[in-house]
C-alpha positions as CSV (number, residue, x, y, z in Angstrom):
1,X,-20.0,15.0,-12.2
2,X,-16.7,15.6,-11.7
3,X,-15.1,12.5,-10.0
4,X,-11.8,13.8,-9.0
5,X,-13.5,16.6,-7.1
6,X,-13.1,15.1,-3.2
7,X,-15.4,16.6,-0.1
8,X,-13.2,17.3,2.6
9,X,-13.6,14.3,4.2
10,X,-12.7,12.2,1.5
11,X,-9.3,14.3,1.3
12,X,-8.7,13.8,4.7
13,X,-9.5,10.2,4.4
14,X,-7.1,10.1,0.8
15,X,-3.9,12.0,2.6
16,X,-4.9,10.5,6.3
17,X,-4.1,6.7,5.4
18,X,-1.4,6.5,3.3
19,X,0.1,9.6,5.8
20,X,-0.7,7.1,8.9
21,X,0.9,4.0,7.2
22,X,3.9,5.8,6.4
23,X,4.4,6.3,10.0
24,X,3.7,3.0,10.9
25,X,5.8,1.6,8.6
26,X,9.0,4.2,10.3
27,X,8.9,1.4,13.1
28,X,9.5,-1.4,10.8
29,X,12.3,-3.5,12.4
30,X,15.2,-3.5,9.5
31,X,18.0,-6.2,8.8
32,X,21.4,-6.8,7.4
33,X,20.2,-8.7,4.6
34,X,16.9,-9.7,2.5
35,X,15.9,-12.5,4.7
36,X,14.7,-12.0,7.9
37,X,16.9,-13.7,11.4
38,X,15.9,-14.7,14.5
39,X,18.4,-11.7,15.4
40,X,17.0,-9.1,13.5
41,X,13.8,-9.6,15.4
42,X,14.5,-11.2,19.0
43,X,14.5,-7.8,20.4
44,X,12.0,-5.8,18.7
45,X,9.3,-8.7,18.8
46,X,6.5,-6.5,19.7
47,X,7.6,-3.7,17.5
48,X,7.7,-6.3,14.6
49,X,3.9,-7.6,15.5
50,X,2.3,-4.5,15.4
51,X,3.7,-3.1,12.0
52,X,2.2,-6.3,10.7
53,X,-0.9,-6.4,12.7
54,X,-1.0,-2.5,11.3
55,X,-0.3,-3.8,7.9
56,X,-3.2,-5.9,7.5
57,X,-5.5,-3.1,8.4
58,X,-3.7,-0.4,5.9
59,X,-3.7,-2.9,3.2
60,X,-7.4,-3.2,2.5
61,X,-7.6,0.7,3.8
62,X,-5.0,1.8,1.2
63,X,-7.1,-0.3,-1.7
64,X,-10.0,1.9,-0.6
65,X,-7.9,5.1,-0.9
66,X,-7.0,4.2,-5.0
67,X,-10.9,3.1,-5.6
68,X,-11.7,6.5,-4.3
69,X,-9.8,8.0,-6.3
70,X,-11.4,6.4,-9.7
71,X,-14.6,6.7,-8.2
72,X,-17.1,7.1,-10.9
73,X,-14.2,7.0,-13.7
74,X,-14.9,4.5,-16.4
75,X,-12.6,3.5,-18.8
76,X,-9.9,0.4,-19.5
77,X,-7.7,1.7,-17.1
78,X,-10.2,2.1,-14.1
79,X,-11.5,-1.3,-14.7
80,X,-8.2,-2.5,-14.5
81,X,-7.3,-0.5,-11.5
82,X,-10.3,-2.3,-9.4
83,X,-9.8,-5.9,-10.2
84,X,-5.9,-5.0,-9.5
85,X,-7.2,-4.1,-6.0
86,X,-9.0,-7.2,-5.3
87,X,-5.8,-9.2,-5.9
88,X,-3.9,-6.9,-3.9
89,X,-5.8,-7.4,-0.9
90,X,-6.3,-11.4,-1.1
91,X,-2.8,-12.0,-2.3
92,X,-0.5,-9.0,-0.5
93,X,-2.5,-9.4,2.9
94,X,-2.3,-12.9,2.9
95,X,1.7,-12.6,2.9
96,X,1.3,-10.4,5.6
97,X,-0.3,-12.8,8.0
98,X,1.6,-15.8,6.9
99,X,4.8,-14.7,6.9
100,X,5.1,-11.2,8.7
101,X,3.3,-12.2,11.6
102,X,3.6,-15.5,11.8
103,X,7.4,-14.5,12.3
104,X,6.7,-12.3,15.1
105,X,5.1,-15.5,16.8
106,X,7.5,-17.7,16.0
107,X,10.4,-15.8,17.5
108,X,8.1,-14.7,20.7
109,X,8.0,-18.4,21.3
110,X,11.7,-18.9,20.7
111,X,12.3,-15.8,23.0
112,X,10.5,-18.0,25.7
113,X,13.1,-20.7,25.5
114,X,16.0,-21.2,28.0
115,X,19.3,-19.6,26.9
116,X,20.5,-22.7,25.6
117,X,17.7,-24.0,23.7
118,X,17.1,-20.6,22.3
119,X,20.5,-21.1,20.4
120,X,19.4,-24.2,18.7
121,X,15.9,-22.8,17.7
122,X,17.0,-19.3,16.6
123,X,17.9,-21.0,12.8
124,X,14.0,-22.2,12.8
125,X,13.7,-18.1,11.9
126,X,15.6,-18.1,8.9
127,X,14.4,-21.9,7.7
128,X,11.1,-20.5,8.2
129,X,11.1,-17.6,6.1
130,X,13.4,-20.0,3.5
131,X,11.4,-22.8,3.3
132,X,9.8,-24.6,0.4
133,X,6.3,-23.5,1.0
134,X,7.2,-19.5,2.0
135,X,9.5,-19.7,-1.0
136,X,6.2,-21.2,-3.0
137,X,3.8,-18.6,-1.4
138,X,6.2,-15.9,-2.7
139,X,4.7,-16.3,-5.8
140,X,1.3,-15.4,-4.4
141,X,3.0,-11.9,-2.6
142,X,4.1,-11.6,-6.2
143,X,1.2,-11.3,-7.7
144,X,0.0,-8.8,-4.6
145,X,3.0,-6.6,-5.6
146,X,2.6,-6.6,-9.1
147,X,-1.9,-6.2,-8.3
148,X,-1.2,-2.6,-6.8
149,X,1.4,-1.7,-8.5
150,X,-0.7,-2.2,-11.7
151,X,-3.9,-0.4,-9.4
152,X,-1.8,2.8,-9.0
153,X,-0.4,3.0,-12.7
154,X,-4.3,1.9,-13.9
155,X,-5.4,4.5,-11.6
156,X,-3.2,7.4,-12.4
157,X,-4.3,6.8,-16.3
158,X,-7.6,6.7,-15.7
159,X,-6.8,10.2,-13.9
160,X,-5.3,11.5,-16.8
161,X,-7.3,10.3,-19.2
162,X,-10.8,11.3,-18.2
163,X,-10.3,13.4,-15.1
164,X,-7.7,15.9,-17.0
165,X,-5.4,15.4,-14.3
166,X,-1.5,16.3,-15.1
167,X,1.3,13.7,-16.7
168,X,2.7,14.2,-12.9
169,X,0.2,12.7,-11.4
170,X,0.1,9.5,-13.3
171,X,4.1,9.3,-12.7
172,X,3.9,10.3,-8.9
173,X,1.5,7.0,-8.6
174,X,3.7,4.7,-10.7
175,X,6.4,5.1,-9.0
176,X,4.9,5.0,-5.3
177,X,3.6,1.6,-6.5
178,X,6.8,0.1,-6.8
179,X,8.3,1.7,-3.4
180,X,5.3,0.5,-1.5
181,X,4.9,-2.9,-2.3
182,X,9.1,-2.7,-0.7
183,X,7.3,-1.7,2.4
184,X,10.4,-1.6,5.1
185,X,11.9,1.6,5.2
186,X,12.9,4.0,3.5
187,X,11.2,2.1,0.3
188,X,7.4,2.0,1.5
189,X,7.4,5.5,3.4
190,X,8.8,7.0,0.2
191,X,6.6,5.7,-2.0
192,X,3.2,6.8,0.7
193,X,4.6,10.4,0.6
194,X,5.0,10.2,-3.0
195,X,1.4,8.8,-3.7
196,X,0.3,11.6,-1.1
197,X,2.2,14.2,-3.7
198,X,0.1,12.8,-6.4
199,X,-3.0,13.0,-4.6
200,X,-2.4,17.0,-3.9
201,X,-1.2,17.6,-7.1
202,X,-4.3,16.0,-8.4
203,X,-6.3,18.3,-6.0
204,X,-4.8,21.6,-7.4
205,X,-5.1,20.8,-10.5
206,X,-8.6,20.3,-10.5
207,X,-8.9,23.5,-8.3
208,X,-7.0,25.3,-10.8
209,X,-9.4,24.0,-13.9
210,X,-12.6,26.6,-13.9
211,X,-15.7,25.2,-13.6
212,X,-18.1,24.1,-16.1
213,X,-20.4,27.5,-17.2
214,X,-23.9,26.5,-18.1
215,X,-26.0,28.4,-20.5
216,X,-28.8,30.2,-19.4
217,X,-32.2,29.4,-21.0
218,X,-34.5,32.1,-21.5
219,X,-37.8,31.8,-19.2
220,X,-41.0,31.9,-20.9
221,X,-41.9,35.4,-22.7
């Protein structure tokens, strides 16, 4: 069997979710530095939730997307792609709900305040996202970002390797790896419309390859 040959559904399914989260992550809420404020959020509180909320269901989704694509691959490298995957979901989604929307709570709350108490909480935002334990848990989002980003070069090796697909294709998925682990724009949308470059590319290729010929046995005389 070929494994990179994909039924129609499955295509729309490989170019349909990284294509959707791309979008989603367009309404990202951006800020003026690395750390995220009470101000860059205040007003975009609901915007912020669901982009998170979203995240948490494209995460796992977007593991399944880079299994498919080493379905029925073996090999080093596709072994390595799956276990990658695991830890990208455990590790990468539980960063998500811990700190992206347990932001959007906080400053909801904070939002609920009087004028003048809202001044003193707003710094909770920043210590938050500072503290000892986020700053600790960053090594576990770490390891979520470095799990897929290993999954999609694992994964365009495997490709290359044993599913003949071009040099381009493993490149296209190394580098979306990196760009979409850096999810806020323009970092994550980049990176989805490069790994959905690397998934057509992959596509025509094996379009392009003929198809096996099988010799014809000779029927009984």
């Amino acid at each position: 069997m070929d494994s990179a040959r994909f039924s129609r559904d499955e295509l729309a399914f490989l170019i349909g979710v990284p294509l959707a989260w791309a979008v989603l992550l367009l309404f990202h809420p951006t800020g003026e530095g690395d750390a995220i404020t009470y101000a860059d959020v205040q007003d975009e509180v609901t915007r912020f939730l669901v982009v998170h909320l979203g995240m948490l269901v494209f995460i796992p989704l977007m593991a399944g997307v880079v299994y498919l694509l080493v379905r029925g691959i073996e090999g080093t490298a596709a072994r390595v792609c799956r276990i990658a995957l695991v830890l990208f979901v455990v590790f990468y989604g539980a960063w998500e709900a811990l700190v992206g929307i347990g932001t959007g709570i906080l400053v909801n709350d904070i939002n609920g305040l009087a004028a003048s108490d809202r001044a003193v909480a707003a710094p909770l935002v920043g210590e938050f996202n500072d503290n000892i334990l986020i700053r600790g848990f960053g090594v576990l989002v770490s390891i979520g970002s470095v799990a897929f980003i290993t999954a999609a070069i694992a994964a365009g090796v495997a490709l290359h390797r044993h599913a003949g697909a071009p040099l381009g294709v493993t490149v296209l998925l190394a580098l979306s790896g990196f760009l979409i682990t850096a999810h806020p724009p323009p970092f994550g949308p980049v990176g989805l419309a490069l790994f959905i470059a690397a998934v057509l590319l992959l596509v025509r290729s094996q379009a392009a390859r003929p198809a096996p010929t099988r010799l014809a046995h000779p029927g009984p005389a």
